[in-house]
C-alpha positions as CSV (number, residue, x, y, z in Angstrom):
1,X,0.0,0.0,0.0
2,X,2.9,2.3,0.7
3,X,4.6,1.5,-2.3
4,X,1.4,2.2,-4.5
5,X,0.9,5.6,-2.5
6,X,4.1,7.4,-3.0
7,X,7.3,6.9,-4.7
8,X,9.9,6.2,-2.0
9,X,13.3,5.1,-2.5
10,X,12.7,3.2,1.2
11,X,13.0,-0.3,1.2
12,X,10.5,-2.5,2.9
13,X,12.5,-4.4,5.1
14,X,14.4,-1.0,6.7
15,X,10.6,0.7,7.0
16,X,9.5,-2.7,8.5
17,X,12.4,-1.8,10.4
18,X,11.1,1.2,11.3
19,X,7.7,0.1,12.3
20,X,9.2,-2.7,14.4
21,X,11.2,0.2,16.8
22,X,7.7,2.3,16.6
23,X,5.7,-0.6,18.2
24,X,8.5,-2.1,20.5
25,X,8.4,1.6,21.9
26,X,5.2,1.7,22.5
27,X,4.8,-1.8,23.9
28,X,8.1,-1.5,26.3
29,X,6.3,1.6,27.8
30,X,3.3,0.1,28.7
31,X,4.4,-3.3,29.6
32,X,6.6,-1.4,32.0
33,X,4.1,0.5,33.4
34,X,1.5,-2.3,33.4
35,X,3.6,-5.0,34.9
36,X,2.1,-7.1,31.8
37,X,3.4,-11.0,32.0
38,X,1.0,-14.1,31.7
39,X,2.9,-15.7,34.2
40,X,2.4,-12.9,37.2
41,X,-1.0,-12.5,36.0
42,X,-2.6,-15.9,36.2
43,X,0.0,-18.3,37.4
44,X,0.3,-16.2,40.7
45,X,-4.0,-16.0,41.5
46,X,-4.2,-14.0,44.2
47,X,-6.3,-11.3,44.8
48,X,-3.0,-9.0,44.6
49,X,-2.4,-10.3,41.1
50,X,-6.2,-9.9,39.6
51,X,-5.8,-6.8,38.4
52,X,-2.6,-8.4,36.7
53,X,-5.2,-11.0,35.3
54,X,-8.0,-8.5,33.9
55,X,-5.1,-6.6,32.3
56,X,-4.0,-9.0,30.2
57,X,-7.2,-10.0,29.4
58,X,-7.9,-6.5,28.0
59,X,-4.9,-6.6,26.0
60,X,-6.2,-10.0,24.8
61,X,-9.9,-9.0,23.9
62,X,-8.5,-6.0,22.1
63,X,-5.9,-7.8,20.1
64,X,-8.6,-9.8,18.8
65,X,-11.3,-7.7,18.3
66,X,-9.1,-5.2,16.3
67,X,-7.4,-8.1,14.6
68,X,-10.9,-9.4,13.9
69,X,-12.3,-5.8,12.2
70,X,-9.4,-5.9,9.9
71,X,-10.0,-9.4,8.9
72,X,-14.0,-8.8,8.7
73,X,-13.6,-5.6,6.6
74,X,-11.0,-7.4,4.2
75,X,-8.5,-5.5,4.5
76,X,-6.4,-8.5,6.2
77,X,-6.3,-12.1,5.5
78,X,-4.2,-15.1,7.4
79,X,-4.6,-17.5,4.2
80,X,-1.4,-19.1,3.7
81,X,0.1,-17.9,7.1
82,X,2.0,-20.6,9.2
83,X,-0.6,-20.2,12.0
84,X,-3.0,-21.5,9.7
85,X,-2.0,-24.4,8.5
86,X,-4.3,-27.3,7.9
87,X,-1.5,-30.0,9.1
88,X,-1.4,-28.8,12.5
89,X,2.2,-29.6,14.2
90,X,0.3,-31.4,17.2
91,X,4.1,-32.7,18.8
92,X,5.7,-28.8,18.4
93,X,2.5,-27.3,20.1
94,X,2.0,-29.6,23.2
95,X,6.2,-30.3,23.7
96,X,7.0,-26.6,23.1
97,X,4.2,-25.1,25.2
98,X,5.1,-27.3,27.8
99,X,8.9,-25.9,27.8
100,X,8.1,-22.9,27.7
101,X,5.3,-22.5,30.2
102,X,7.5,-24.6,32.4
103,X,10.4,-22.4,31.5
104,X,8.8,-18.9,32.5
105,X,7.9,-20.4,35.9
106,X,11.7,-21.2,36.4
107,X,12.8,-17.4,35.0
108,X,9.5,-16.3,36.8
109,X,8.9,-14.0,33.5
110,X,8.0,-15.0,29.9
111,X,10.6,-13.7,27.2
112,X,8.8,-10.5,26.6
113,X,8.8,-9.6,30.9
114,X,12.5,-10.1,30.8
115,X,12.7,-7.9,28.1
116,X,11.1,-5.6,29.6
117,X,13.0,-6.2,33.0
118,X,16.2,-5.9,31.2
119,X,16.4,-2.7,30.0
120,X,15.2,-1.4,33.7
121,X,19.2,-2.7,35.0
122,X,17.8,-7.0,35.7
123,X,21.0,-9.0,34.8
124,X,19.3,-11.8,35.8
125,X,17.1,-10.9,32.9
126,X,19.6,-9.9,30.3
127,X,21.4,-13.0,30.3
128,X,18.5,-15.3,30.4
129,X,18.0,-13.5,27.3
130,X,21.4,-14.4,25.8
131,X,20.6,-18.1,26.6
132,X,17.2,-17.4,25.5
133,X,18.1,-16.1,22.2
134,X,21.2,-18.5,21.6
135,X,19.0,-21.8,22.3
136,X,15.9,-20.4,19.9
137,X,18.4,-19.7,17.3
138,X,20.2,-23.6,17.6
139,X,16.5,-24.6,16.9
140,X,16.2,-22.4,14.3
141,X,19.1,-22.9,12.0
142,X,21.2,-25.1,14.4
143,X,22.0,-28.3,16.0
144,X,18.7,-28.1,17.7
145,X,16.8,-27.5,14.0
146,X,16.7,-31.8,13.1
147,X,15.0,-32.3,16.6
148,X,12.0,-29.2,15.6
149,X,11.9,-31.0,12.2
150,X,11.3,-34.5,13.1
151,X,8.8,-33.2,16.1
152,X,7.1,-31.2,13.1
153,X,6.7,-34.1,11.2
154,X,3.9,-35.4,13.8
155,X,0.5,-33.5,12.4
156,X,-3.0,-34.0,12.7
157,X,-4.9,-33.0,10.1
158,X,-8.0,-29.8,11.1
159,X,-8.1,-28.2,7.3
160,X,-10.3,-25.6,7.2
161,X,-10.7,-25.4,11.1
162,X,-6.8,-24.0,11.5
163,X,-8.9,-21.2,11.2
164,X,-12.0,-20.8,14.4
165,X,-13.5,-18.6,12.1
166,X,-14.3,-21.4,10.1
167,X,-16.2,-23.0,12.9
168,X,-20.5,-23.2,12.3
169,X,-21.8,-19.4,12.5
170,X,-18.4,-18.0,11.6
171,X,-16.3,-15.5,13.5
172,X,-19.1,-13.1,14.7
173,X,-20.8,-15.4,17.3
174,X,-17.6,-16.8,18.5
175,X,-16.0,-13.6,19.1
176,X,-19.0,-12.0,20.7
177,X,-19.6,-14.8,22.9
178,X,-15.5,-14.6,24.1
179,X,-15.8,-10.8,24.1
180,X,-19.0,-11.0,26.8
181,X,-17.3,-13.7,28.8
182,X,-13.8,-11.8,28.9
183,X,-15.6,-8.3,29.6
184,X,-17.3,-10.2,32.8
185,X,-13.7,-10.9,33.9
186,X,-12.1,-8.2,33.3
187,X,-14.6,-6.0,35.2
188,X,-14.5,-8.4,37.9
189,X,-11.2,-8.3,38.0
190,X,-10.4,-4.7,40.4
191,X,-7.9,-3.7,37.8
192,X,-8.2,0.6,37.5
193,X,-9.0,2.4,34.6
194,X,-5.3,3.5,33.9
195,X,-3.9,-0.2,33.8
196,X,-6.8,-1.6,31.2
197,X,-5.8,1.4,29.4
198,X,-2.6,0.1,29.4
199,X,-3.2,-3.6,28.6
200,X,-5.6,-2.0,25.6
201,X,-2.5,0.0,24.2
202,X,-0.7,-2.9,24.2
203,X,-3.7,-5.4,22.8
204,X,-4.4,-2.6,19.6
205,X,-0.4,-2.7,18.9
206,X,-1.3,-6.5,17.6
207,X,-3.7,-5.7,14.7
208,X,-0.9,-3.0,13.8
209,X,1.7,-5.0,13.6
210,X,-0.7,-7.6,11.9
211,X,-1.6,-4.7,9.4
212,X,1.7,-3.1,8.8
213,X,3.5,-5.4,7.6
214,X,0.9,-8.0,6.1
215,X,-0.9,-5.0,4.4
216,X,1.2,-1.4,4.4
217,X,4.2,-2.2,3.5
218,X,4.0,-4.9,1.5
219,X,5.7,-4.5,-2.0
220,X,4.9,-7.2,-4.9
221,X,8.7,-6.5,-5.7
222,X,10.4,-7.1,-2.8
223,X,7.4,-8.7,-0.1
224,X,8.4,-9.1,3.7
225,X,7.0,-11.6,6.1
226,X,3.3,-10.9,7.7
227,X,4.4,-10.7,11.5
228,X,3.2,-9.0,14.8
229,X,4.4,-8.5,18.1
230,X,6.6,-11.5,19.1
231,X,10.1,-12.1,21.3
232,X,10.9,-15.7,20.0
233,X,12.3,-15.3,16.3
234,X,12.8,-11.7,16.9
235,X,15.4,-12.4,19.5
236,X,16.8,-15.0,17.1
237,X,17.0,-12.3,14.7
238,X,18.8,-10.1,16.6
239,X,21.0,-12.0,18.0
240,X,22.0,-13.4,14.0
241,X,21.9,-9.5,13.1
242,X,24.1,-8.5,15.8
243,X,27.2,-10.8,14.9
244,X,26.5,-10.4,10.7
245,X,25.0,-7.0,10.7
246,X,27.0,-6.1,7.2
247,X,25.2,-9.0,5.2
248,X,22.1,-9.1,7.1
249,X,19.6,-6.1,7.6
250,X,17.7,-5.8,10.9
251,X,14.1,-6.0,9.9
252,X,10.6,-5.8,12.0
253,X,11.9,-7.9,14.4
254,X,14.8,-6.6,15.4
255,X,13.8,-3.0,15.3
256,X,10.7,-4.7,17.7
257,X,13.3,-5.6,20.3
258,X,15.1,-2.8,20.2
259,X,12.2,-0.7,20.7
260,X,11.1,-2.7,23.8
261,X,14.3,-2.2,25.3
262,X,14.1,1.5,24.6
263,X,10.5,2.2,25.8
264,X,11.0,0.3,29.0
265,X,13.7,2.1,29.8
266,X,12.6,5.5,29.2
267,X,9.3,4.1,31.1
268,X,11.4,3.1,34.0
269,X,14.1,6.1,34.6
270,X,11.5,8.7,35.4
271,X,10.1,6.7,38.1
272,X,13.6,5.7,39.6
273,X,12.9,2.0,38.6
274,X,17.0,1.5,37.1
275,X,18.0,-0.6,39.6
276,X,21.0,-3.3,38.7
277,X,20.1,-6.4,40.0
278,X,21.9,-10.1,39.7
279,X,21.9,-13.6,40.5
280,X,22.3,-14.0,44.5
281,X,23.2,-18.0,44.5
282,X,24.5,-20.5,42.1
283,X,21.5,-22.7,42.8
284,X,19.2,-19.4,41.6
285,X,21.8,-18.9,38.2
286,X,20.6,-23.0,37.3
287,X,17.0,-22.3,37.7
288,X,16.6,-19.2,35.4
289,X,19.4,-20.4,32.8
290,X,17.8,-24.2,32.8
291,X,14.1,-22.1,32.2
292,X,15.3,-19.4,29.8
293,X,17.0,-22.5,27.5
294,X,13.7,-24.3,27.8
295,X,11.7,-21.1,26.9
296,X,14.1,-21.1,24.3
297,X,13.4,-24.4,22.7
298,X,9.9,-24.2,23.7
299,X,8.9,-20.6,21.8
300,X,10.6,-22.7,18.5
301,X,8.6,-25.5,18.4
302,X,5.5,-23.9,20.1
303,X,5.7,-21.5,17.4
304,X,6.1,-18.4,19.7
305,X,5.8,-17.2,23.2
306,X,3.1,-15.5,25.1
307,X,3.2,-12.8,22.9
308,X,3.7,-13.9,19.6
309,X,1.2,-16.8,20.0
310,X,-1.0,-16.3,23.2
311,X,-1.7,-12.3,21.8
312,X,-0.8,-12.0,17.7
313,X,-1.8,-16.0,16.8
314,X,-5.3,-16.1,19.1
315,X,-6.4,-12.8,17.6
316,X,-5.6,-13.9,14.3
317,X,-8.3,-16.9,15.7
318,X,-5.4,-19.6,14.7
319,X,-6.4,-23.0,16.4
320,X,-2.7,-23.8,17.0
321,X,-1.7,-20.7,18.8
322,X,-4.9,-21.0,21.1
323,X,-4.1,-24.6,21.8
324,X,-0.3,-23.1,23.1
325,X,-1.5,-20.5,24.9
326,X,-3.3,-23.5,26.7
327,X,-0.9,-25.6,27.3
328,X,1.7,-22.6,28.3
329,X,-1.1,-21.7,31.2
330,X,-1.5,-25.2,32.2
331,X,2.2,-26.2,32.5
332,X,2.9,-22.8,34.4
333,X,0.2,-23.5,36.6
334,X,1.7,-27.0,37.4
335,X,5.4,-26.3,37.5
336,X,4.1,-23.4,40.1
337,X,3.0,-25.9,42.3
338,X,5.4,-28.1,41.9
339,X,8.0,-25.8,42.3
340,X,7.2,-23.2,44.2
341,X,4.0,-24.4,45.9
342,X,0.6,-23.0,45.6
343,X,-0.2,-19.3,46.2
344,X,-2.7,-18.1,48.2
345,X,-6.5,-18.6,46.6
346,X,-7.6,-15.5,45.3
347,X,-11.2,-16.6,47.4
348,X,-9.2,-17.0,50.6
349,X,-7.3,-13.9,50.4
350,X,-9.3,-10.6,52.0
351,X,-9.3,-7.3,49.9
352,X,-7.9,-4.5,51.3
């Protein structure tokens, strides 16, 4: 659409580039501000973390109703994307959801919190990151990539249903139904106007990443890849761009990280929230390296974290990415207790 607009002598990977930084920036801010991680919001249920709860519900709703509009209106479509493929990868989605919920609990963050949390002065975060990044890239393009492929080869068969629009009625019921069930939560859920705000922000950044670079600035001469927010491949990305920067050129991915890092921080310094922070026992440095290689592995074959599948594939209404944000909850919730023990019930826990 750009292309056919004006005459610009901008490519379309530097302006997905571009749009990558825009969105990180505006993500990093209010996933600073918010606190927004699936695992501190329903792994830890306690009336404390609710609010945590409703706000990334709103971020949910809204990533799939504006997702949604775009698809209704035509001016997006998911055919042909990889989160809407008939033969779904039933092996990658239940092993790497498993990993990577189970790794998150061990980090106690998903990828995109310690993104976040790095940039405010966490080394504990910032090198879980450099483990992170290093294992999702060896199952990428590495010594890791024959064990994705051979768990890849394990499919079952949905066709048309890859997509729930597809199921009887069509979109429209389905999503109104899920949009009065998550609206009961969320206004259930205690969380103040200013933090929904905040988990909306982040939910309408989705359907503009979505839209951006599957719509905007694609160029029948030189096309891009369709993506939204994610921290899986993009980390992989930049990690690859950062040691072959001169024959590989940082595209929405790596412009998305770098934005995160950059909103966060500007998010945090004003508040006096730089605070360096490291690993306190060796025992601690096993737990959160062992988690952030599993996370690692896990956002690979899952086919992204609980950003890139739990917000940008369930808005898109892809069957897989649903089914991994399921298995990422349920995993959490049982390495918790395993782990750590059970928190306290948000029922047995008086508000203040």
């Amino acid at each position: 659409m750009l292309y056919e607009l004006y005459d610009t002598e901008i490519n379309p990977v530097f302006a997905s580039c571009l749009l990558g930084v825009l969105i990180g920036l505006a993500f990093g801010v209010a996933a600073q501000l918010s606190r927004f991680c699936l695992r501190r919001s329903v792994v830890e249920f306690t009336v404390e973390r609710f609010p945590a709860f409703g706000v990334w519900l709103m971020a949910f709703l809204v990533a799939m109703l504006g997702t949604q509009a775009l698809v209704l209106g035509g001016q997006l479509s998911f055919i042909g994307h990889r989160f809407h493929a008939g033969a779904l990868p039933i092996l990658t989605v239940l092993v790497g959801g498993a990993l990577f919920g189970t790794g998150m609990v061990l980090t106690r963050g998903c990828i995109s919190r310690l993104t976040v949390l790095s940039a405010t002065g966490n080394l504990r975060a910032a090198i879980c990151i450099a483990v992170f990044a290093i294992v999702a890239h060896a199952a990428l393009k590495g010594v890791l990539a024959p064990l994705r492929i051979g768990l890849g080869t394990v499919t079952l068969n949905v066709g048309d249903f890859a997509n729930l629009g597809n199921l009887p009625g069509g979109s429209v019921p389905w999503v109104a139904m899920t949009f009065v069930v998550l609206a009961a939560v969320i206004h259930r859920s205690g969380a103040r106007l200013a933090q929904l705000l905040l988990g909306a922000a982040i939910g309408m950044l989705v359907p503009i990443g979505w839209f951006g670079t599957g719509v905007f600035l694609q160029d029948a001469f030189d096309p891009i890849p369709m993506a939204s927010i994610s921290f899986t491949a993009p980390w992989a990305d930049t990690l690859f761009w950062s040691v072959a920067s001169t024959s590989i050129p940082a595209g929405f991915g790596t412009g998305l990280v770098g934005g995160t890092l950059l909103g966060s921080f500007l998010a945090a310094a004003p508040r006096g929230e730089l605070v360096l922070q490291s690993f306190e026992t060796p025992g601690q440095t096993m737990r959160y390296l062992s988690g952030a290689a599993m996370m690692g592995l896990g956002g690979v074959l899952a086919g992204g974290c609980t950003v890139g599948a739990g917000l940008s594939g369930t808005a898109s209404l892809s069957l897989s990415a649903v089914l991994v944000l399921v298995v990422m909850i349920a995993s959490a919730w049982l390495a918790t207790r395993l782990i750590d023990g059970p928190p306290t019930p948000v029922w047995k826990t008086p508000r203040e």
